[in-house]
ZAZAKE-980165 format. One record per residue (C-alpha): x, y, z; residue in three letters; residue number from 0. Coordinates in Angstrom, 1 decimal, padded with zeros to 4 digits. Example, Ala and Ser with C-alpha at 12.3 -4.5 7.8 and 13.67 -1.06 7.14 Angstrom:
+--------+--------+--------+-----+-----+
!      x !      y !      z !   r !   k !
+--------+--------+--------+-----+-----+
!  012.3 ! -004.5 !  007.8 ! ALA !   0 !
!  013.7 ! -001.1 !  007.1 ! SER !   1 !
+--------+--------+--------+-----+-----+
# end
This chain:
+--------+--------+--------+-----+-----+
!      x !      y !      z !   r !   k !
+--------+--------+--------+-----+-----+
! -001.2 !  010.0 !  016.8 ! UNK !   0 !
!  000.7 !  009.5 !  013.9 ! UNK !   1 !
!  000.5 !  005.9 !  013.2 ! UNK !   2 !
! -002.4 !  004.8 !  010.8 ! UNK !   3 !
! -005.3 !  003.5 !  012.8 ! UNK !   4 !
! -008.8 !  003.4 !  013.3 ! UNK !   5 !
! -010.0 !  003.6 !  016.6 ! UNK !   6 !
! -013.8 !  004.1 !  018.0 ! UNK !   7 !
! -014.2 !  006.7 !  020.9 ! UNK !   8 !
! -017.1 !  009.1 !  022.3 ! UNK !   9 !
! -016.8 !  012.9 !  022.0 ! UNK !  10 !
! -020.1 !  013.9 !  024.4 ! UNK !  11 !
! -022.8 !  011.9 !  023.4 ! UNK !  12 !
! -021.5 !  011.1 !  020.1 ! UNK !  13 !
! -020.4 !  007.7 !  019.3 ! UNK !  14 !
! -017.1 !  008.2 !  016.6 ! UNK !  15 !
! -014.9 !  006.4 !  014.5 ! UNK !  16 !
! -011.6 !  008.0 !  013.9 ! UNK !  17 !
! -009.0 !  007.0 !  010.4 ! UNK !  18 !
! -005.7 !  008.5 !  011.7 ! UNK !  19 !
! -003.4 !  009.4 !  008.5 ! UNK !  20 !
! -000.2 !  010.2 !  009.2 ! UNK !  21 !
!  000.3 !  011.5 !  005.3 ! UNK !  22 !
!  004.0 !  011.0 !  005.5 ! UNK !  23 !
!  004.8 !  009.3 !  001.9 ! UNK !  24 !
!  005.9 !  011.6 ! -001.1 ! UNK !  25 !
!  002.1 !  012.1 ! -003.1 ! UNK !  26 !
! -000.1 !  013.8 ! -001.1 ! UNK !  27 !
! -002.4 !  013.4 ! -003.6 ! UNK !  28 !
! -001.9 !  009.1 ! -003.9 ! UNK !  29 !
! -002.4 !  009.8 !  000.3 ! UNK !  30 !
! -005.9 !  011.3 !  000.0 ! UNK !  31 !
! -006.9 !  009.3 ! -003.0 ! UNK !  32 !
! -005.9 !  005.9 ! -000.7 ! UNK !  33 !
! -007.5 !  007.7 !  002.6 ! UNK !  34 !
! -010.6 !  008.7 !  001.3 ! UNK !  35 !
! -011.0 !  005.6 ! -000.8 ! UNK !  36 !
! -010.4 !  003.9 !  003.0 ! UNK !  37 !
! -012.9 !  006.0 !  004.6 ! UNK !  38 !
! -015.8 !  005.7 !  002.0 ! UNK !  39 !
! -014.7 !  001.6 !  002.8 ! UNK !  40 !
! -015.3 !  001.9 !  006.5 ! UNK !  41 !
! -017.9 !  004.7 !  006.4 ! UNK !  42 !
! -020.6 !  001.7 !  004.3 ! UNK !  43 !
! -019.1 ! -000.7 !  006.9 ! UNK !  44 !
! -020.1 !  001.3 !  010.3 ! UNK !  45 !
! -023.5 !  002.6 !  008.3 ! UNK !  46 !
! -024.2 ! -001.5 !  008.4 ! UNK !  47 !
! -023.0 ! -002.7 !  010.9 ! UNK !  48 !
! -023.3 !  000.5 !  013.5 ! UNK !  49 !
! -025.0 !  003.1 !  011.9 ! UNK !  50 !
! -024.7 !  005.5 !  015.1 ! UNK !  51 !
! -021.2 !  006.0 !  015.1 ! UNK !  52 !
! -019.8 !  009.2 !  012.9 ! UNK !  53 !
! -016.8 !  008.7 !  011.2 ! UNK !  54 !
! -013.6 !  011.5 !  011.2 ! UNK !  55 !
! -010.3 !  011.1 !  009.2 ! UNK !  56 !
! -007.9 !  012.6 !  011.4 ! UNK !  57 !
! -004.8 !  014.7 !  009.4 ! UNK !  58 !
! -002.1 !  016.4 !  010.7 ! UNK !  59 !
! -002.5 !  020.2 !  011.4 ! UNK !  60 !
!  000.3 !  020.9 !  008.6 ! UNK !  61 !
! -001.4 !  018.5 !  005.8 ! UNK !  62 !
! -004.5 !  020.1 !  006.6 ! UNK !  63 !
! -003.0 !  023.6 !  006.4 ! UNK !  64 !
! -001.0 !  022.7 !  003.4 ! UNK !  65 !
! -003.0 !  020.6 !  000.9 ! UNK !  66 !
! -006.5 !  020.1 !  002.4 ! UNK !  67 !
! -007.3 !  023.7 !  001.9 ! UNK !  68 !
! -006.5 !  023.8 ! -001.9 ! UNK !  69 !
! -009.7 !  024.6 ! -004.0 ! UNK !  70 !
! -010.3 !  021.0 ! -005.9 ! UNK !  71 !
! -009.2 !  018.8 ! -002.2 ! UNK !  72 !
! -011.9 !  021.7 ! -000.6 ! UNK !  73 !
! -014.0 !  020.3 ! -002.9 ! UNK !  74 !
! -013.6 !  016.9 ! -003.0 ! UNK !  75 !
! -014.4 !  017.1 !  001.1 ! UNK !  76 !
! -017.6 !  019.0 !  000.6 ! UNK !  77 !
! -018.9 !  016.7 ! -002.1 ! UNK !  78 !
! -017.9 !  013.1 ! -000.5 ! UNK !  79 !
! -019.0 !  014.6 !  003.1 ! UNK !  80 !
! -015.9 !  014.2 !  005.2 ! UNK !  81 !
! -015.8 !  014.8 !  008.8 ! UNK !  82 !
! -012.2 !  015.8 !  009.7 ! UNK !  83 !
! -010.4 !  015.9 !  013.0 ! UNK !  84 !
! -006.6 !  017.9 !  012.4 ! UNK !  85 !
! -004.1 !  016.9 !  015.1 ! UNK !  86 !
! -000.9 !  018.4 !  015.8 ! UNK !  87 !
!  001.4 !  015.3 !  015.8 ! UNK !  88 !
!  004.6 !  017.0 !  017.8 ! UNK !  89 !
!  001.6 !  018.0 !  020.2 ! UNK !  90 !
! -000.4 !  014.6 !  020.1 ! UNK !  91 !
! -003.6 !  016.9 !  020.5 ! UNK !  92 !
! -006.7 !  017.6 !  018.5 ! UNK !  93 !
! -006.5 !  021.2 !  016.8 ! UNK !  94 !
! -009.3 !  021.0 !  015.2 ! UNK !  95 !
! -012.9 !  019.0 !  014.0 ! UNK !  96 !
! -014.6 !  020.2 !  010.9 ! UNK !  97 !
! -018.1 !  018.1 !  010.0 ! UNK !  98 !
+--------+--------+--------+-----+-----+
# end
């Protein structure tokens, strides 16, 4: 899970789009800048070309913990809309999905 990706799956009737981030460089703020800049990128993309599937960026449980929680990066995911999956990479599971 912690290789950067994007695969397509189902979770029940919904058809998804998942950006796995692995968030592993230095900046975790050049990470989100590049990742969200990526997911606005393929989020236009799947709204053209299929408009059914909901995209997630998937961030390890620690990042998420860590860095997603602080007040302005809180922010930033309200205002742009971000649908976030948290994995726990030692676990390779899915911890959590926030829409």
């Amino acid at each position: 899970m912690g290789a950067e990706k994007v695969i397509a799956a189902e979770k029940g009737n919904e058809k998804i789009a998942i950006e796995i981030k692995s968030f592993v460089r230095p900046s975790a703020v050049s990470e989100f800048h590049a990742a969200v800049g990526q997911y606005m990128n393929y989020r236009k993309a799947l709204g053209k070309s299929e408009p059914d599937r909901l995209l997630y960026l998937a961030v390890p449980k620690e990042t998420f913990n860590s860095f997603f929680t602080l007040p302005f990066i809180s922010e930033c995911i309200a205002d742009y809309n971000l649908k976030l999956i948290i994995y726990d990479p030692v676990k390779e599971a899915v911890t959590a999905w926030k829409k």
